[in-house]
C-alpha positions as CSV (number, residue, x, y, z in Angstrom):
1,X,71.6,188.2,114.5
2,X,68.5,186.3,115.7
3,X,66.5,185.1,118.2
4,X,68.6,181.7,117.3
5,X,71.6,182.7,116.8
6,X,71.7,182.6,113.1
7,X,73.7,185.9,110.7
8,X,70.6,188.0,109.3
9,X,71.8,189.8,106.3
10,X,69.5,192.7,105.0
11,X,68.8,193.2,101.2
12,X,71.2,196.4,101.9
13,X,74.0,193.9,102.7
14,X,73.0,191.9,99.9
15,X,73.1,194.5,97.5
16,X,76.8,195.4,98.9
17,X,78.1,192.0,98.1
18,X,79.5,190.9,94.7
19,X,77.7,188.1,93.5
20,X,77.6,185.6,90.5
21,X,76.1,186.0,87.6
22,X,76.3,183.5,85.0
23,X,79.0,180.4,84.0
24,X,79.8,178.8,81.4
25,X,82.1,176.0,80.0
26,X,85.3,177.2,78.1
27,X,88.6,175.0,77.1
28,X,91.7,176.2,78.6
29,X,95.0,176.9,77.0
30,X,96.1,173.3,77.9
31,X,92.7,171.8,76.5
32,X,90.7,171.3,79.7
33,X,88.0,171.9,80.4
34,X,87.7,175.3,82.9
35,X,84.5,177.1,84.3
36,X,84.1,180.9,83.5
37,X,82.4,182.8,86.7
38,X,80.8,185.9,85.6
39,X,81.0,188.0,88.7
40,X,78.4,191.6,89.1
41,X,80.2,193.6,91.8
42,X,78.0,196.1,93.9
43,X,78.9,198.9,91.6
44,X,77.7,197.5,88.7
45,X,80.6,196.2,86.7
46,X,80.7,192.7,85.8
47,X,84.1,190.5,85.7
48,X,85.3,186.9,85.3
49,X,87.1,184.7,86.8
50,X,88.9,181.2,85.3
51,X,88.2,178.1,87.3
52,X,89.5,174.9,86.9
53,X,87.3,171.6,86.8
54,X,88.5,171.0,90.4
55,X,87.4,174.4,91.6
56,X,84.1,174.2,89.3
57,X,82.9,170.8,90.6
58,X,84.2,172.2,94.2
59,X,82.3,175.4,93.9
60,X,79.0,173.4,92.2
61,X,78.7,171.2,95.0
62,X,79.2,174.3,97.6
63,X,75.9,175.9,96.1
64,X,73.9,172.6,96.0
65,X,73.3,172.5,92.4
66,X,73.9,170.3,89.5
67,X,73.5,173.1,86.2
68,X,75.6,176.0,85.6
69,X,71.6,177.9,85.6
70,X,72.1,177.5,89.3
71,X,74.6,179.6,90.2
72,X,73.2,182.7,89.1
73,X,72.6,184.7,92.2
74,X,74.7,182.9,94.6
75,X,77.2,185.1,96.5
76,X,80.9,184.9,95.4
77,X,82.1,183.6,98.7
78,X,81.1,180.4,97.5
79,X,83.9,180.2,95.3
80,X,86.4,180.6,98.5
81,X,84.6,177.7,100.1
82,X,86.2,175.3,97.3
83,X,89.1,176.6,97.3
84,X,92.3,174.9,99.0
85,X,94.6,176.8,101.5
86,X,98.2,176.9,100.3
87,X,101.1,176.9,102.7
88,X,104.4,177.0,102.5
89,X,106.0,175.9,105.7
């Protein structure tokens, strides 16, 4: 942590961390439209995951960008911070 308080991470910590890839624009079994997260994980193998337009816009406007291009190298947390808690009480 610093001097301010803000989290430090170290390029080690970085390297640890799954992060995305690429995305691209795909049409979903019910004709949608639904983002497809490429995902590099620290051991090297890369994986996808489906999101829908909701989730897409959600995790677009999380990394401050406005292109797929820009999500390349942002961390995959990002995609939690769109994503809406479910309960069941």
């Amino acid at each position: 942590m610093s001097a301010d308080g803000a989290v430090v991470r170290t390029a080690e910590a970085i390297a640890r961390e799954a992060i995305i890839v690429g995305a691209e624009l795909a049409a979903a079994h019910d004709g949608q439209a639904e983002l497809v997260v490429s995902i590099r994980y620290p051991n090297g193998v890369v994986g996808h995951v489906l999101l829908d337009a909701d989730a897409g816009y959600a995790l677009m406007r999380s990394c401050e960008i406005d292109d797929l291009g820009g999500l390349a190298g942002q961390s995959w947390r990002k995609i939690l911070e769109g994503v809406k808690t479910c309960s069941t009480s």
